[in-house]
VOKEMI-695899 format. One record per residue (C-alpha): x, y, z; residue in three letters. Coordinates in pm, whole numbers, plus 50000, padded with zeros to 5 digits. Example, Ala and Ser with C-alpha at 12.3 -4.5 7.8 and 13.67 -1.06 7.14 Angstrom:
BEGIN
+-------+-------+-------+------+
:     X :     Y :     Z : type :
+-------+-------+-------+------+
: 51230 : 49550 : 50780 :  Ala :
: 51367 : 49894 : 50714 :  Ser :
+-------+-------+-------+------+
***
This chain:
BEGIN
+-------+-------+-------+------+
:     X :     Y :     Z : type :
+-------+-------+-------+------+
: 46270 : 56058 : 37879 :  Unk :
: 45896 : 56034 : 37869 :  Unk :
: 45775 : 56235 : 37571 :  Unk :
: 45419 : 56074 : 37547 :  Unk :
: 45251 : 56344 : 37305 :  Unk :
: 45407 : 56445 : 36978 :  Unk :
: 45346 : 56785 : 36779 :  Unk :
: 45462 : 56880 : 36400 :  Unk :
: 45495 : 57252 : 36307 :  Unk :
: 45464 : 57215 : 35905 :  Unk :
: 45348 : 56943 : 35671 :  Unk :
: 45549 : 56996 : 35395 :  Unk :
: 45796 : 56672 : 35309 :  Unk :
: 45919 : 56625 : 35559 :  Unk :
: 45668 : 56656 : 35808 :  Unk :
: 45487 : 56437 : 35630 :  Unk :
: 45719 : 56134 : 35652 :  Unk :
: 45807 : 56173 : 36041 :  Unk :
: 45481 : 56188 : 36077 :  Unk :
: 45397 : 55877 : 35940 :  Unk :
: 45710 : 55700 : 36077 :  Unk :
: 45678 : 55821 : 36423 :  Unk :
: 45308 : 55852 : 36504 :  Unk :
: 45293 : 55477 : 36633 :  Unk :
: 45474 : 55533 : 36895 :  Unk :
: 45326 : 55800 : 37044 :  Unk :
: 44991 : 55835 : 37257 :  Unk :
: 44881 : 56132 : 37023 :  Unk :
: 45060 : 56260 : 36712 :  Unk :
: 44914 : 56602 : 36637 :  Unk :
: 45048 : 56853 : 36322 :  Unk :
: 44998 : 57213 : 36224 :  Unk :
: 45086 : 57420 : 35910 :  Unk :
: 44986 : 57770 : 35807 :  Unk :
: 44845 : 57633 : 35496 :  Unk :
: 44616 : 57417 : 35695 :  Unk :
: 44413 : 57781 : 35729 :  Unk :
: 44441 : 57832 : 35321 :  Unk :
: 44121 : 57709 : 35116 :  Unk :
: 44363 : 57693 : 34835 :  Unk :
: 44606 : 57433 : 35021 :  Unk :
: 44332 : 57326 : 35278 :  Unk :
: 44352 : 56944 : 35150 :  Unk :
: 44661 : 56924 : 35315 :  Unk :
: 44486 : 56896 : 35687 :  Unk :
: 44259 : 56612 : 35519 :  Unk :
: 44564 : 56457 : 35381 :  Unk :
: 44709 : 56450 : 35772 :  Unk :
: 44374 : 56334 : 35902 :  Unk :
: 44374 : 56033 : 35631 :  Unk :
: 44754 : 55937 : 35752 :  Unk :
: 44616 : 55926 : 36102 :  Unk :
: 44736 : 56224 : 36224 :  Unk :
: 44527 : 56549 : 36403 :  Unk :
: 44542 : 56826 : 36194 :  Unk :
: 44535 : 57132 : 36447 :  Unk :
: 44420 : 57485 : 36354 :  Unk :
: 44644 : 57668 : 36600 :  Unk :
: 45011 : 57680 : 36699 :  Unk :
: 44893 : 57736 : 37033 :  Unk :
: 44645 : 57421 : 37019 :  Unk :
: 44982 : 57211 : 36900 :  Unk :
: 45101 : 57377 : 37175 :  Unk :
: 44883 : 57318 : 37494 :  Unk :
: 44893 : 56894 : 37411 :  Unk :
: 45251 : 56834 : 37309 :  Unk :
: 45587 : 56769 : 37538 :  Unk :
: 45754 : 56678 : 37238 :  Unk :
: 45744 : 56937 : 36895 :  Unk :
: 45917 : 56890 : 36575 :  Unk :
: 45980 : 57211 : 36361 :  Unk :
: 46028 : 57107 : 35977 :  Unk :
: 45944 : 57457 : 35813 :  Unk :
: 46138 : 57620 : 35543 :  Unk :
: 46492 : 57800 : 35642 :  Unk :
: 46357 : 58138 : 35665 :  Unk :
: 46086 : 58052 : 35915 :  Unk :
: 46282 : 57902 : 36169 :  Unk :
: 46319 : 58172 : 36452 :  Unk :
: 45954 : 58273 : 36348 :  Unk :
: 45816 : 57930 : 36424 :  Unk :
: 46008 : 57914 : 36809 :  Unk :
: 45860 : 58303 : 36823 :  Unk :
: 45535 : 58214 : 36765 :  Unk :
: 45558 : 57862 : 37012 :  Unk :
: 45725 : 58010 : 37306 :  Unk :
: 45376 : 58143 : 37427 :  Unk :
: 45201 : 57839 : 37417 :  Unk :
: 45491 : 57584 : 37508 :  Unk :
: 45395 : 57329 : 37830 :  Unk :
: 45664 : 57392 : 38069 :  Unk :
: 45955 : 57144 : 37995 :  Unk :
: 45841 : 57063 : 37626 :  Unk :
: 46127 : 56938 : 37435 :  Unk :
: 46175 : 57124 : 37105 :  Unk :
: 46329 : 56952 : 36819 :  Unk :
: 46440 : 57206 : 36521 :  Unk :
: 46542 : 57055 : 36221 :  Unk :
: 46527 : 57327 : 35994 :  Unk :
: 46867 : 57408 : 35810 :  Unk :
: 46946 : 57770 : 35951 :  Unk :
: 47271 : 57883 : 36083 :  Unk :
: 47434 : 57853 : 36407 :  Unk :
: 47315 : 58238 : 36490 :  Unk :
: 46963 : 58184 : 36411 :  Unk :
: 46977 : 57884 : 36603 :  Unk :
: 47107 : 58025 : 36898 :  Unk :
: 46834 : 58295 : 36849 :  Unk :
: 46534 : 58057 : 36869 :  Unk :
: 46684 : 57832 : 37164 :  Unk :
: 46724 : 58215 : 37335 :  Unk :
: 46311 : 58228 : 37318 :  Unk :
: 46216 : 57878 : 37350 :  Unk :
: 46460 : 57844 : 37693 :  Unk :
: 46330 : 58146 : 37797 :  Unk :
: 45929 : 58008 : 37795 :  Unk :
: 46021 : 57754 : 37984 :  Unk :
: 46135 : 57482 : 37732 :  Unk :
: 46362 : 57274 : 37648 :  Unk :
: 46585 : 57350 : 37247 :  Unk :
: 46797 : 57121 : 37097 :  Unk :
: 46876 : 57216 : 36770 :  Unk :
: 46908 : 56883 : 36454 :  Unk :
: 47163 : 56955 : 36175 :  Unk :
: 46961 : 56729 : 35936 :  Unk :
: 47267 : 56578 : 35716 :  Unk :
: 47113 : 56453 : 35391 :  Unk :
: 46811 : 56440 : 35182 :  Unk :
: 46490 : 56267 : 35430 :  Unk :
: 46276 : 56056 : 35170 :  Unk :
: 46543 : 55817 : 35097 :  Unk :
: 46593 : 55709 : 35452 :  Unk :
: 46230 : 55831 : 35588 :  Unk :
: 46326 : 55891 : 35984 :  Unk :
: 46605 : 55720 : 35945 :  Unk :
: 46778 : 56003 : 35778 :  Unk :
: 47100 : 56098 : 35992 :  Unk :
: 47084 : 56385 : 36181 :  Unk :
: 47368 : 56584 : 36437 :  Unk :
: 47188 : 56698 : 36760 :  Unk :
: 47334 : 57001 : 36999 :  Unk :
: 47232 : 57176 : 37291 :  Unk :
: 47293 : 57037 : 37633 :  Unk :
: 46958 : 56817 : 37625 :  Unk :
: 47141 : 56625 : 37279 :  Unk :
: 47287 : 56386 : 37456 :  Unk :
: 46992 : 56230 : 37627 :  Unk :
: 46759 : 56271 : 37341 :  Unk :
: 46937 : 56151 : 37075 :  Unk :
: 46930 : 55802 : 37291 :  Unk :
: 46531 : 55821 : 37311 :  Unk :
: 46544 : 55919 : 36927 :  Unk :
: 46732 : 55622 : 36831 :  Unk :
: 46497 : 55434 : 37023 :  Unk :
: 46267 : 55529 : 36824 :  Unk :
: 46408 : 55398 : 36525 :  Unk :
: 46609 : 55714 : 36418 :  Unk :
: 46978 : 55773 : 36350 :  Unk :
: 47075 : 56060 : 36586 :  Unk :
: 47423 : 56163 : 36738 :  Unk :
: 47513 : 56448 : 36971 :  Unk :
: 47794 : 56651 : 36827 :  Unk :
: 47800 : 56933 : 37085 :  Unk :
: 47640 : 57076 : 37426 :  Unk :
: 47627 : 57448 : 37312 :  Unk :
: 47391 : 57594 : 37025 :  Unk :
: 47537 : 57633 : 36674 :  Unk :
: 47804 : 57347 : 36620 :  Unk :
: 47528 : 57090 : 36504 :  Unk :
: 47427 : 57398 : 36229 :  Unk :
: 47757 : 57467 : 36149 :  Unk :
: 47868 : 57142 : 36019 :  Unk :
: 47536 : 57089 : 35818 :  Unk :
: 47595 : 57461 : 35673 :  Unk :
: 47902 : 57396 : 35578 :  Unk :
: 47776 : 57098 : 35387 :  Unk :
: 47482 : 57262 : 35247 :  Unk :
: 47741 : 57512 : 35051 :  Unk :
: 47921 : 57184 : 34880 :  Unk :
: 47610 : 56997 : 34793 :  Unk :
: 47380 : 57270 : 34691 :  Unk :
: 47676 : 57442 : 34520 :  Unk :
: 47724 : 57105 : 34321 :  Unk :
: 47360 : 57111 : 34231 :  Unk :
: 47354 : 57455 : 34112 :  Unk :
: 47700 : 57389 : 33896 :  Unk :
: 47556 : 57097 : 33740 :  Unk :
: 47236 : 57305 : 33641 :  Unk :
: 47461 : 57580 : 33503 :  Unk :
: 47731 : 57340 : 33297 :  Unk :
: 47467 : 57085 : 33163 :  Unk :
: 47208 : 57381 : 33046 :  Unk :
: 47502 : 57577 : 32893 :  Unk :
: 47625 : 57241 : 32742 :  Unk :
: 47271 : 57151 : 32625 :  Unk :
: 47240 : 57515 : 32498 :  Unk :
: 47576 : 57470 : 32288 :  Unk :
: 47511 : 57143 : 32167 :  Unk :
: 47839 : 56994 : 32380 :  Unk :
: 47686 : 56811 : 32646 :  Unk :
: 47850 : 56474 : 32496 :  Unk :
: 48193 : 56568 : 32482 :  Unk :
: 48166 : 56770 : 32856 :  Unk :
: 48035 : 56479 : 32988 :  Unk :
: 48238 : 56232 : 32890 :  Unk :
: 48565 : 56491 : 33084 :  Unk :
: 48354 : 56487 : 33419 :  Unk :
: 48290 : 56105 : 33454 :  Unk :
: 48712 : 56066 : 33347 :  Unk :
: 48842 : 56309 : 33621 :  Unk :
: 48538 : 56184 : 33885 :  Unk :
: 48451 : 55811 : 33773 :  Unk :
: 48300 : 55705 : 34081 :  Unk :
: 48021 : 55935 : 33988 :  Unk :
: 47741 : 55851 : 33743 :  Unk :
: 47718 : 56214 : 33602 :  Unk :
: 47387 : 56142 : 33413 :  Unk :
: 47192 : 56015 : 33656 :  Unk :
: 47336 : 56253 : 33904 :  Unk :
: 47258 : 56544 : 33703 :  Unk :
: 46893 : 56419 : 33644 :  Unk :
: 46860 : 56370 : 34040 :  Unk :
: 46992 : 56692 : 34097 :  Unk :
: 46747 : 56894 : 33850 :  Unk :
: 46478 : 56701 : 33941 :  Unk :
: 46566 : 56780 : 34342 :  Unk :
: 46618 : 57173 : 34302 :  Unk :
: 46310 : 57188 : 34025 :  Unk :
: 46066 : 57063 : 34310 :  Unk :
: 46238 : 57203 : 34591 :  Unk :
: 46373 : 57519 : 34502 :  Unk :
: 46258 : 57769 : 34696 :  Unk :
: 46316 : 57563 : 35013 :  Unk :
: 46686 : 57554 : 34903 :  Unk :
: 46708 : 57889 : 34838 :  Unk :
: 46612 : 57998 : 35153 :  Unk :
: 46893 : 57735 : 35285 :  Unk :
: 47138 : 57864 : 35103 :  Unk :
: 47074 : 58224 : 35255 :  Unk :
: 47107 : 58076 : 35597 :  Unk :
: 47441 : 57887 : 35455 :  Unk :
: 47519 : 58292 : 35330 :  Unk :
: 47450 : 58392 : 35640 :  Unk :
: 47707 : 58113 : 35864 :  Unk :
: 47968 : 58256 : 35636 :  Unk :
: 47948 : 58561 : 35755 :  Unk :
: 47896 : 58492 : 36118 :  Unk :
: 48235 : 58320 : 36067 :  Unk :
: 48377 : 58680 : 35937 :  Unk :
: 48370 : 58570 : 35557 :  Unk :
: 48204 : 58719 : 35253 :  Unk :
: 47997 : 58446 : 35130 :  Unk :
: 48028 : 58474 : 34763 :  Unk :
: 47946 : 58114 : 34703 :  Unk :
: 47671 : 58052 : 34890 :  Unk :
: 47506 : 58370 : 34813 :  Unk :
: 47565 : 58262 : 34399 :  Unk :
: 47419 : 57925 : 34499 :  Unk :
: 47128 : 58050 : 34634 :  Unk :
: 47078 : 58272 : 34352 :  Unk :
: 47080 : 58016 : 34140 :  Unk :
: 46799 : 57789 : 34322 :  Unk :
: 46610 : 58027 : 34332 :  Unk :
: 46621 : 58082 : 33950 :  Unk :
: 46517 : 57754 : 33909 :  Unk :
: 46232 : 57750 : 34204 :  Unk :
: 46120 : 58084 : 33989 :  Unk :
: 46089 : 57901 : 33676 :  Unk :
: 45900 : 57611 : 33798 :  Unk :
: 45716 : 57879 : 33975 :  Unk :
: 45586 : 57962 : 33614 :  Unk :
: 45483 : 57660 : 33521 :  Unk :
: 45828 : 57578 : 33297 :  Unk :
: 45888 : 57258 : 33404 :  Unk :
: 45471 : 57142 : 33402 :  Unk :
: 45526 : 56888 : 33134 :  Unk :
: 45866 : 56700 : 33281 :  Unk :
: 45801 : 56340 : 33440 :  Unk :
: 45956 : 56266 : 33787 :  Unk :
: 46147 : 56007 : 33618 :  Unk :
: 46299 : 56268 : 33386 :  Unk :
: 46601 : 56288 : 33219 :  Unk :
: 46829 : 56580 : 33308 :  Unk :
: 46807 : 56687 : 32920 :  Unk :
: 46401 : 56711 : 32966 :  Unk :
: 46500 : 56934 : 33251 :  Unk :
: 46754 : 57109 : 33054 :  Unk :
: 46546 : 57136 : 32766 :  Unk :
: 46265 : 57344 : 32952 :  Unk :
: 46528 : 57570 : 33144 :  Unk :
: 46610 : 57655 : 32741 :  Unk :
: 46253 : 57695 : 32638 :  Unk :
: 46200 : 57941 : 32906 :  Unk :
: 46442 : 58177 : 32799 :  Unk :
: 46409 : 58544 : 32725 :  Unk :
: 46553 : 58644 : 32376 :  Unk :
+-------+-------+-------+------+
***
C-alpha cells in the first residue's frame, strides 16, 4: 500500500502522539486543527512545527498533499470532519477515523468520504492512547481493513480487522465505552458521596474484598484524574455510546447517565474547580474539590 504523505485532522492528544510516532516514516507529515486559526490556542500550530510537523491552515490544504488522513477529533465532530474533507480528498486517499462514534455515524461519514472518491475505514480505538503511544490497540472495518491494518502494523502499530462492512469495529468499542466510562463515572459518584459522608474507609475496604484484583485507590485517582482532564471529550463519547444503544432498539439509560455525569465533571473543571490539584493527585484531592464546588 503506498501511502507516502500523511495528514492529521486535530491536535488534541492524540494527534499529538501519532504524530510524533509516525511522522518518520513518512515523506511529509502534515496536521490541521480548528484551533490552529484561534489567537487564543494559536501556540498549538508552533507546538506542531517544534515536533517537526507542518501545521496547515486549511482542511483543504491537508487535503490536496495527503493519500493517507487520520481523524482524531472529539466524538461529536466526526461526520463533520469527513463533511468538510470529502471536497478536498485526492482521489483514492485512505481515510483513517478513529474517533469513538457509533456504528450509524460511522456509516454516515464512510457514505461521504466513498462518495468523493476515497477510501473509509473506520478504527474502534480500544483503550486509553498515551500509555501505549501508537501502539495502542485498535479494531479496523470497512472492506479496505484488511490490507491496511497489515501496512499499520508495519508501521509499528497494533491493528486487527474485525469486519468488512461499516459499524462492527464501532460497535464493539461502544459497547466498551458504556462499561469503562460507566465505571469511571460510578467511582466519581461513590468516592465523592463517601468523601462527603466521611465513609470512604469503611466503603473501600468492601470494594477491594468483593474485587481484589483491583487497586481501588489508585484506580479511583486514575479515573478522576482521566475524566477531570478529559471530560468533555468523554461526554461527547458517551452520547455516541447513547446513541449505538438506540440504533440497536434500546433506551440507553446508562450511557445517557454516564455521559451526564462526565460532563458534570468536564463543567467543573471548566470553572476552574480542580486548578489547584497535581497530576499526581490523590483521588481525595479530586474528591475534595468536587465538594468545595458545591452549591448549598
Amino acid at each position: 500500500m503506498p501511502l507516502q504523505h500523511l495528514g492529521l485532522v486535530g491536535y488534541g492528544e492524540v494527534g499529538r502522539i501519532f504524530s510524533a510516532g509516525l511522522h518518520g516514516q513518512f515523506q511529509s507529515c502534515a496536521v490541521w486543527d480548528l484551533k490552529f486559526a484561534d489567537p487564543a490556542t494559536g501556540a498549538a500550530a508552533q507546538a506542531a512545527a517544534a515536533a517537526g510537523v507542518q501545521a496547515l491552515p486549511s482542511m483543504a490544504a491537508l487535503c490536496t498533499q495527503s493519500d493517507f488522513i487520520l481523524s482524531a477529533v472529539t466524538a461529536s465532530n466526526t461526520l463533520a470532519v469527513a463533511q468538510a474533507a470529502a471536497p478536498h480528498l485526492r482521489p483514492g486517499t485512505v481515510f483513517l477515523d478513529l474517533n469513538s462514534a457509533s456504528p450509524g455515524t460511522k456509516q454516515q461519514a464512510a457514505l461521504v468520504i466513498e462518495a468523493a472518491g476515497g477510501r473509509y475505514v473506520e478504527a474502534g480505538v480500544m483503550t486509553s492512547v498515551p500509555p501505549y503511544g501508537i501502539r495502542v490497540p485498535m479494531l479496523l472495518g470497512g472492506p479496505l481493513a484488511a490490507e491496511l491494518a497489515e501496512h499499520l502494523n508495519a508501521l509499528g502499530m497494533d491493528a486487527k480487522a474485525v469486519a468488512a462492512e461499516i459499524g462492527v469495529a464501532s460497535a464493539i468499542k461502544m459497547c466498551r465505552s458504556v462499561m469503562i466510562k460507566g465505571l469511571e463515572a460510578l467511582v466519581i459518584e461513590s468516592y465523592s458521596t463517601a468523601r462527603a459522608y466521611g465513609v470512604e474507609d469503611y466503603v473501600l475496604p468492601t470494594l477491594a474484598e468483593t474485587f481484589p484484583s483491583i487497586d481501588w485507590e489508585k484506580q479511583g485517582a486514575y479515573f478522576f484524574s482521566r475524566v477531570v482532564q478529559h471530560g468533555q471529550r468523554r461526554a461527547e463519547e458517551m452520547r455516541e455510546s447513547a446513541r449505538t444503544v438506540q440504533e440497536a432498539g434500546f433506551t440507553p439509560t446508562m450511557a445517557s447517565a454516564i455521559a451526564d455525569k462526565q460532563q458534570a465533571v468536564a463543567d467543573q473543571a471548566r470553572t476552574g474547580a480542580f486548578a489547584h490539584v497535581g497530576k499526581q493527585a490523590t483521588w481525595q484531592t479530586y474528591a475534595d474539590a468536587l465538594l468545595a464546588a458545591r452549591k448549598p
